[in-house]
PDB file as gemmi writes it, atoms N, CA and C in Angstrom:
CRYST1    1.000    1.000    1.000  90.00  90.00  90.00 P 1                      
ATOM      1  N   UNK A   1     119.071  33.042  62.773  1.00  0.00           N  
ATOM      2  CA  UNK A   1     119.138  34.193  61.906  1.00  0.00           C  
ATOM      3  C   UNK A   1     119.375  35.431  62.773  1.00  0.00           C  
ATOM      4  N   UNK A   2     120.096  36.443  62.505  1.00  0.00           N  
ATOM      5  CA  UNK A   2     120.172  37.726  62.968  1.00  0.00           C  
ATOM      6  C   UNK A   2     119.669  38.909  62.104  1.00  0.00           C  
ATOM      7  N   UNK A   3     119.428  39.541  62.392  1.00  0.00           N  
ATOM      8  CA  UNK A   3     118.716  40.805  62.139  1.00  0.00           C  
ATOM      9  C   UNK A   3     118.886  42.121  62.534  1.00  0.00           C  
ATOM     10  N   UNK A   4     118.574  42.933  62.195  1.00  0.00           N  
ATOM     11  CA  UNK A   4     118.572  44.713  62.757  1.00  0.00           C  
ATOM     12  C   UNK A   4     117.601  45.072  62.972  1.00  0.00           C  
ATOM     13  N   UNK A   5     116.873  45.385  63.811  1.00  0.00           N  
ATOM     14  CA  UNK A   5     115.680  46.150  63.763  1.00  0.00           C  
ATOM     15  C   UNK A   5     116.275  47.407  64.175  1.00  0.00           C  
ATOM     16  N   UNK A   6     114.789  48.320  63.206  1.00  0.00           N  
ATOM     17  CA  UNK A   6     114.996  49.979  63.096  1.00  0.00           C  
ATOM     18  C   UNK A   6     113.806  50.182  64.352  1.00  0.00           C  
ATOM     19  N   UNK A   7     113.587  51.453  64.674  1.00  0.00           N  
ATOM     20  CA  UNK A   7     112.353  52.055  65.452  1.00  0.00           C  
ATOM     21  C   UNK A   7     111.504  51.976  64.567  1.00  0.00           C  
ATOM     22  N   UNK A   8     111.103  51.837  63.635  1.00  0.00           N  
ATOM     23  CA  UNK A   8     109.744  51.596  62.859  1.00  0.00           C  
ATOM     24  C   UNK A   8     109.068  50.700  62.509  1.00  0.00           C  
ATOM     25  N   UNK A   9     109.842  49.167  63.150  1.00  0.00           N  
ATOM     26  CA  UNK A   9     109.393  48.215  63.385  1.00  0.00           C  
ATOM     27  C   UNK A   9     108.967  47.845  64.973  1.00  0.00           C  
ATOM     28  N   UNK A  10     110.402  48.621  66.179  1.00  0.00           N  
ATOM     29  CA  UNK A  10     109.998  48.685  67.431  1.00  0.00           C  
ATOM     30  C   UNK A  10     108.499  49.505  67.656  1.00  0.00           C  
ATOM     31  N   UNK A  11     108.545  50.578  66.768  1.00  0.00           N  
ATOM     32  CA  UNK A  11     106.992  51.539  67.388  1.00  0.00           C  
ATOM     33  C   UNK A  11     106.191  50.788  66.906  1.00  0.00           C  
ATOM     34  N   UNK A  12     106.053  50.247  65.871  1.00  0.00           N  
ATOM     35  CA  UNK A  12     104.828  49.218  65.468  1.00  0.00           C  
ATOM     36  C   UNK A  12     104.206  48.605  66.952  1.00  0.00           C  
ATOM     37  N   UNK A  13     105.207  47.288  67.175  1.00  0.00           N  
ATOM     38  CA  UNK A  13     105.024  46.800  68.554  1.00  0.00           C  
ATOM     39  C   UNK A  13     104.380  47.378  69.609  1.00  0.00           C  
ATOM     40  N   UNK A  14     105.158  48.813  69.907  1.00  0.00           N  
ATOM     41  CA  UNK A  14     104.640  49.121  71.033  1.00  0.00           C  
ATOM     42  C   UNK A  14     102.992  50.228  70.681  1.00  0.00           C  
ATOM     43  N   UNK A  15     103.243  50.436  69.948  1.00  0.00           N  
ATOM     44  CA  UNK A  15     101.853  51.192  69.801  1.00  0.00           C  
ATOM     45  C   UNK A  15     100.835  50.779  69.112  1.00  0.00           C  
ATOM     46  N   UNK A  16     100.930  49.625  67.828  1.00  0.00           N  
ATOM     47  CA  UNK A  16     100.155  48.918  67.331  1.00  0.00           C  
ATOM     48  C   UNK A  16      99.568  49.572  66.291  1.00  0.00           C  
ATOM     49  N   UNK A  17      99.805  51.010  65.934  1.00  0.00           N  
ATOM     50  CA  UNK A  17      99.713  51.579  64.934  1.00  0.00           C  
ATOM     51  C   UNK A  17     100.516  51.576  63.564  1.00  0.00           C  
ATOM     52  N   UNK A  18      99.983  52.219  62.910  1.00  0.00           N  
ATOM     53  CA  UNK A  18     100.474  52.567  60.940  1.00  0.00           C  
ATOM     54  C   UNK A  18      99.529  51.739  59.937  1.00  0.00           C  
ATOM     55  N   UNK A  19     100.153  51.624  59.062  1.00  0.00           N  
ATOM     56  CA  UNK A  19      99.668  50.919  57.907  1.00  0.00           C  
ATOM     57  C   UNK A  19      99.175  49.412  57.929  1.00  0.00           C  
ATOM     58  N   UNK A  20      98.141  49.243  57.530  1.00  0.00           N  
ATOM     59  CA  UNK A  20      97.927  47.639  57.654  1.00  0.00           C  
ATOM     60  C   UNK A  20      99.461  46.343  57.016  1.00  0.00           C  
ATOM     61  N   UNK A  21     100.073  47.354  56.185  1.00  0.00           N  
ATOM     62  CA  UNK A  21     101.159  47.233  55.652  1.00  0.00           C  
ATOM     63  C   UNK A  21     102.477  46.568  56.809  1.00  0.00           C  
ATOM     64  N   UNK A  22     102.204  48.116  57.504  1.00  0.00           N  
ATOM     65  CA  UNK A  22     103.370  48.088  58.293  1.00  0.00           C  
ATOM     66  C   UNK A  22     103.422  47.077  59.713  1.00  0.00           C  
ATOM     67  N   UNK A  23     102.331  47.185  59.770  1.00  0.00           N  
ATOM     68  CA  UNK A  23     101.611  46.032  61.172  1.00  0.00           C  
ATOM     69  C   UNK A  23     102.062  44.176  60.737  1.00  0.00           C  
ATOM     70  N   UNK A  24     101.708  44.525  59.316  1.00  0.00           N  
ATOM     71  CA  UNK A  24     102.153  42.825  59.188  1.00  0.00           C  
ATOM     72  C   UNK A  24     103.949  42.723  59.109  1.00  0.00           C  
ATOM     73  N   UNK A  25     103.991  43.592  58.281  1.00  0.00           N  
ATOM     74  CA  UNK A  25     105.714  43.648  58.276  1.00  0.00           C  
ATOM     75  C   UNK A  25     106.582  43.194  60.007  1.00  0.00           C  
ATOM     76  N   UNK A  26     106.016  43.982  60.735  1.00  0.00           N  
ATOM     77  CA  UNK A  26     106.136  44.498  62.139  1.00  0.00           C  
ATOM     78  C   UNK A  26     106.142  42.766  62.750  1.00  0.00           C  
ATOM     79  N   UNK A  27     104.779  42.458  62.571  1.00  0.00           N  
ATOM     80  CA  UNK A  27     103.996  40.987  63.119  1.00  0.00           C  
ATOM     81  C   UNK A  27     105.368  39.754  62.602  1.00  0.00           C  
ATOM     82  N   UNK A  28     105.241  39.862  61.478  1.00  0.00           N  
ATOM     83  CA  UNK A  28     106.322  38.758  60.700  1.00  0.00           C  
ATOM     84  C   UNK A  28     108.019  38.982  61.190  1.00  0.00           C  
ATOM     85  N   UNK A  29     108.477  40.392  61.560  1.00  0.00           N  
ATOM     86  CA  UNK A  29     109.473  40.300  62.037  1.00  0.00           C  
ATOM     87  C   UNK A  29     109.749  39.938  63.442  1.00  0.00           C  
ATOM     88  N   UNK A  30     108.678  40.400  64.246  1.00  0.00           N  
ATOM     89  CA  UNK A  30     108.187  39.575  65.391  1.00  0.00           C  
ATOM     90  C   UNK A  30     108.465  38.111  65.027  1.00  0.00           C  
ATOM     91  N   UNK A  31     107.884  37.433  64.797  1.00  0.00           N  
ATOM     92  CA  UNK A  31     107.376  35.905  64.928  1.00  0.00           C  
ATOM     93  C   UNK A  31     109.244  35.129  64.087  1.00  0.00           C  
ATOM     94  N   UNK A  32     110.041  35.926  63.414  1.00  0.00           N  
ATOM     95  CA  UNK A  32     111.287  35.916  63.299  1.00  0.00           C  
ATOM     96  C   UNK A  32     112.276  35.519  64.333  1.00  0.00           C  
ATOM     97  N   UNK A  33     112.132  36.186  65.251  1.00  0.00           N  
ATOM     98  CA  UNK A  33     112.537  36.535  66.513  1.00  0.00           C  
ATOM     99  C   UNK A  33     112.596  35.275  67.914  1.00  0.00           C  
ATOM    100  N   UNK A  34     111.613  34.699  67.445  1.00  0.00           N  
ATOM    101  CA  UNK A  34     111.459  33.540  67.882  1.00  0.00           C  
ATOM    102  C   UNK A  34     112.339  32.652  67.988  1.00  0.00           C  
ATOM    103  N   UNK A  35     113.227  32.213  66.338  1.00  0.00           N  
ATOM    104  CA  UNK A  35     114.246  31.542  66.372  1.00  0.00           C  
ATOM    105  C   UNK A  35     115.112  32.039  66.118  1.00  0.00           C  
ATOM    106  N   UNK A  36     115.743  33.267  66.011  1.00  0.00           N  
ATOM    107  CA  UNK A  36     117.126  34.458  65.818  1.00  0.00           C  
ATOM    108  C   UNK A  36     117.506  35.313  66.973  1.00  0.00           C  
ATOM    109  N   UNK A  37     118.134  35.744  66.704  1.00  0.00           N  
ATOM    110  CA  UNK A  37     118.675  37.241  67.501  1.00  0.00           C  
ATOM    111  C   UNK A  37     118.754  38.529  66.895  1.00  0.00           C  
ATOM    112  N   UNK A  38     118.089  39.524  67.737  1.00  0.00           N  
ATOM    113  CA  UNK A  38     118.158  40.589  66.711  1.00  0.00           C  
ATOM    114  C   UNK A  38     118.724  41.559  67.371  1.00  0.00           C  
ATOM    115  N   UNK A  39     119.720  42.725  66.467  1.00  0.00           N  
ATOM    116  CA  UNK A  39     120.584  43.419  67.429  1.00  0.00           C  
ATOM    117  C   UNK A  39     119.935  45.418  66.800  1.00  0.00           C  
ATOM    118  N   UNK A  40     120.354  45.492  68.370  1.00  0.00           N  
ATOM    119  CA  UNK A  40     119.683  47.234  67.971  1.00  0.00           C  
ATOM    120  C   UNK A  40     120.273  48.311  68.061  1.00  0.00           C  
ATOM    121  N   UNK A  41     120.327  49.051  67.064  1.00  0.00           N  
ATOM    122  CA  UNK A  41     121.133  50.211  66.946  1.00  0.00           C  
ATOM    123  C   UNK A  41     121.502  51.251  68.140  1.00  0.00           C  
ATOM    124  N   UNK A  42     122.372  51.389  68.286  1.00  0.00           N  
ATOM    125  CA  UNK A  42     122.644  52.459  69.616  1.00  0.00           C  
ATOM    126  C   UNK A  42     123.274  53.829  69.221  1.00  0.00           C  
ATOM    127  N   UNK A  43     122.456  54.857  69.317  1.00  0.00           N  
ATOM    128  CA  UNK A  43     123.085  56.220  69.155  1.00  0.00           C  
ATOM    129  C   UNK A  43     123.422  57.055  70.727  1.00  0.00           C  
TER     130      UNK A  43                                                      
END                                                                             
């Protein structure tokens, strides 16, 4: 599977903060990742 991740799933990760919401969202797209590739926006 491929994917996009935004920075509001990367800051999750690195800071471990937000919403109990956003932490699982964050966690599950993590554990995604496992068997995909995910590509990241470049500005």
């Amino acid at each position: 599977m491929r994917f996009v991740i935004d920075n509001s799933v990367y800051m999750r990760w690195l800071f471990g903060d937000g919403t109990p919401r956003d932490l699982i969202y964050a966690t599950n797209a993590l554990d995604v990742l496992k068997d995909g590739m995910a590509c990241v926006p470049v500005t």
